[in-house]
C-alpha positions in Angstrom: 19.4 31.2 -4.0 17.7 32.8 -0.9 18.0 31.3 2.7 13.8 30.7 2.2 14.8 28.6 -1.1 17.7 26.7 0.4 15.1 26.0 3.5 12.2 24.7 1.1 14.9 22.8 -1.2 16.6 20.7 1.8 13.4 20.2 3.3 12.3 18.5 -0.5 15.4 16.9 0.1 14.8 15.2 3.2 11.5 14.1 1.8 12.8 12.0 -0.6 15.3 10.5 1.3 12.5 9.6 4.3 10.4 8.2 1.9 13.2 5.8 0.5 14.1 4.8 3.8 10.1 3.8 4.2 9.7 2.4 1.1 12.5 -0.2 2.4 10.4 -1.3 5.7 7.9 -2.4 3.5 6.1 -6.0 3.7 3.9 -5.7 0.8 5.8 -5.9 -2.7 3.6 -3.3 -4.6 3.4 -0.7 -2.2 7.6 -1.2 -1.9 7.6 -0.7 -5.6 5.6 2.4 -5.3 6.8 4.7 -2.6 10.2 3.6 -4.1 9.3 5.2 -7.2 7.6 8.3 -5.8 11.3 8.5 -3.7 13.5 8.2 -6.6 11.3 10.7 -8.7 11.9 13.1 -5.7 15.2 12.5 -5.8 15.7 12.6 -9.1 14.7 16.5 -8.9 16.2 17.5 -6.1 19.2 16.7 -7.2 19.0 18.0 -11.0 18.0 21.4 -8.5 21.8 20.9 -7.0 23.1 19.8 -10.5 24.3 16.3 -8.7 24.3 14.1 -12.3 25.4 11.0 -11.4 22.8 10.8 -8.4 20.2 12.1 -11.1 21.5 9.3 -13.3 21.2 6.7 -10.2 17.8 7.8 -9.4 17.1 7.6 -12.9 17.8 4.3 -13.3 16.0 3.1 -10.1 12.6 5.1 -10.9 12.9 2.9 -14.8 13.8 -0.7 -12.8 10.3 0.2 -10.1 8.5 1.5 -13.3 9.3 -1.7 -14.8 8.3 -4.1 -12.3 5.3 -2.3 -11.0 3.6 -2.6 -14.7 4.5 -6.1 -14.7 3.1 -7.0 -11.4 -0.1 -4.8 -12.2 -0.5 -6.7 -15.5 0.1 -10.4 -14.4 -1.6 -9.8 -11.3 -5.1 -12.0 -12.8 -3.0 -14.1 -15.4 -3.5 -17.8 -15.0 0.5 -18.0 -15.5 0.8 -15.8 -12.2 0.1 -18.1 -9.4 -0.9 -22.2 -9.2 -3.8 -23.8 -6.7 -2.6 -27.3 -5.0 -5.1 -28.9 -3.4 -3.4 -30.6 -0.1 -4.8 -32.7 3.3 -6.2 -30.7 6.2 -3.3 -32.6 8.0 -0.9 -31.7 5.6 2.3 -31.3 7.8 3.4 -28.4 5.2 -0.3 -26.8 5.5 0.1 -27.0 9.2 3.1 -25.4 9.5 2.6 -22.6 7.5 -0.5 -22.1 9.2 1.7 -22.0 12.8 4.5 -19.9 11.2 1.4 -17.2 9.9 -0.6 -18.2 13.3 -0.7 -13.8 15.0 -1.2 -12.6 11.4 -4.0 -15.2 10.8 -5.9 -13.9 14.0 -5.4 -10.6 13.0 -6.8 -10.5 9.9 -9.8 -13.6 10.6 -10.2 -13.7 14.3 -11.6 -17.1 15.9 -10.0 -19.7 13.3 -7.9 -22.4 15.0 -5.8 -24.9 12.8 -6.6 -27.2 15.6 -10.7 -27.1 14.3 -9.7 -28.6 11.1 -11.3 -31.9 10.2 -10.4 -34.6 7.8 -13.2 -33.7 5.5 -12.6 -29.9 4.9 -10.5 -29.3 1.8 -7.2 -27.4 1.9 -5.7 -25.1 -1.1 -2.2 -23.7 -0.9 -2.1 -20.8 -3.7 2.0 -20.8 -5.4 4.1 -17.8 -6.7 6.7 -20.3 -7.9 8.1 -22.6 -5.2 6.7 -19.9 -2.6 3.5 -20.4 -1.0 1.8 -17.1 -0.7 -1.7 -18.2 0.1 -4.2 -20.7 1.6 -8.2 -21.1 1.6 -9.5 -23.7 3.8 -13.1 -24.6 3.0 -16.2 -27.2 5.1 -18.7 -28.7 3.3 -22.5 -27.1 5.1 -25.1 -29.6 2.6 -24.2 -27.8 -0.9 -22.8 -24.6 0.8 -19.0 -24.2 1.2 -17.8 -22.4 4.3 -15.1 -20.5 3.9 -12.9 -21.5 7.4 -10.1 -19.6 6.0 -8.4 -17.2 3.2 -5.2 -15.6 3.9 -3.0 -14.1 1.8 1.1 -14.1 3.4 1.8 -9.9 3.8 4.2 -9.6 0.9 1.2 -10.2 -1.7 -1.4 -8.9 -0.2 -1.9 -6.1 -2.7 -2.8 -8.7 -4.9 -5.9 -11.3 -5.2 -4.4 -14.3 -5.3 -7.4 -16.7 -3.5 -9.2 -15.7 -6.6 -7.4 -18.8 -8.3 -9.1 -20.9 -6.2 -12.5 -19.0 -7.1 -11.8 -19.6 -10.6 -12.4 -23.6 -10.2 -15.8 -23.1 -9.6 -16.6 -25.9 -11.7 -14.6 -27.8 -9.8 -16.3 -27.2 -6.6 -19.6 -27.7 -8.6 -18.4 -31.1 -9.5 -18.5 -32.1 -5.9 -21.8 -30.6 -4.9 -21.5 -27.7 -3.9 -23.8 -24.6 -5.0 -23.0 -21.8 -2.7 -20.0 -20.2 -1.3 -20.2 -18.5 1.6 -17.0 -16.3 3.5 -16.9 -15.9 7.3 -18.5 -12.5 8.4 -15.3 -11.7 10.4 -12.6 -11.1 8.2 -10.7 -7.5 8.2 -10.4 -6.1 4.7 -11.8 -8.9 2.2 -11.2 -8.5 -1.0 -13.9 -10.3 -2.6 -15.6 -6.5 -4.3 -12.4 -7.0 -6.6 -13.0 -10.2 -7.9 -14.3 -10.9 -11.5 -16.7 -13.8 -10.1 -20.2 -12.4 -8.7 -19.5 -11.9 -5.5 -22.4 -10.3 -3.1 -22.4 -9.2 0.2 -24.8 -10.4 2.5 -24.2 -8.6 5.9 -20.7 -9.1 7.1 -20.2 -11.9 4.9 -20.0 -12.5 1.4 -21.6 -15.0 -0.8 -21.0 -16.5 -4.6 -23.5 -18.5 -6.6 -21.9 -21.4 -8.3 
């Protein structure tokens, strides 16, 4: 092997083993999952290159377990069984507090909401992984039009959809009046072009027919 090879091969090397150390300073749970398996893959060659088995075997193994999981994640991502809606009190004292804890990350994803603006009559939904609350939408009644005051997804699913569950009851926000929903224009990065429902943008906002 010539000193250009070695060069080219330890530089593959090092690639691999920065992109695993990346992969673990990840927030978001899919895109862990995925530079961990485009690590382990690198790994997995570089060291079949060097003839190092049982790291090939090691890096084997983990490429299989993020293989595993990231099909799993991609496939129950819209299943009703994936995540639950609980409607909740605007003064909920567990809304409230996850809205403090999530308070810098709120503003920087929907600048100008304020917990403190919350009135008795605006309806609260906390979206559940399990016992984990990974999301909340936080609606006011406008005549038949429901303003969307809030929907924020916690950082570790945010590769996912899961205010879309709230969407889905449609019919329940039908039942109470309303006939429009309508997003606030400010939000960074909405997600609402991936949704099944028939979402349409209407300048910075977006708007769904109920």
């Amino acid at each position: 092997m010539t000193w250009l090879s070695e060069y080219w091969l330890d530089l593959f090397g090092w690639l691999g083993s920065g992109l695993l150390i990346v992969s673990l300073l990840q927030t978001r749970v899919l895109r862990f999952r995925l530079l961990n398996l485009a690590a382990s893959v690198i790994l997995v060659i570089f060291n079949a290159l060097l003839a190092v088995w049982p790291m090939v075997g090691m890096n084997l193994a983990t490429s299989a377990i993020n293989i595993f999981f990231i099909t799993r994640m991609l496939r129950d991502r819209h299943s009703e069984t994936a995540y639950d809606v609980l409607e909740v009190g605007p003064g909920d004292p567990y809304l409230r507090y996850f809205l403090g804890v999530h308070e810098a990350d709120i503003e920087r994803h929907q600048p100008g909401f304020s917990a403190g603006l919350l009135g008795e009559d605006d309806l609260a939904f906390q979206v559940q992984s399990g016992d984990e609350t990974v999301g909340v939408v936080l609606i006011r009644r406008d005549g038949e039009v429901a303003q969307v005051l809030l929907d924020f997804v916690t950082p570790r699913y945010r590769d996912f959809t899961p205010g879309e569950f709230v969407w889905r009851q449609a019919t329940g926000l039908r039942d109470r009046g309303f006939r429009r929903v309508v997003t606030p224009p400010g939000m960074l990065a909405p997600y609402y072009d991936h949704l099944p429902q028939a979402w349409r943008p209407v300048g910075a906002a977006y708007e769904l027919e109920l």
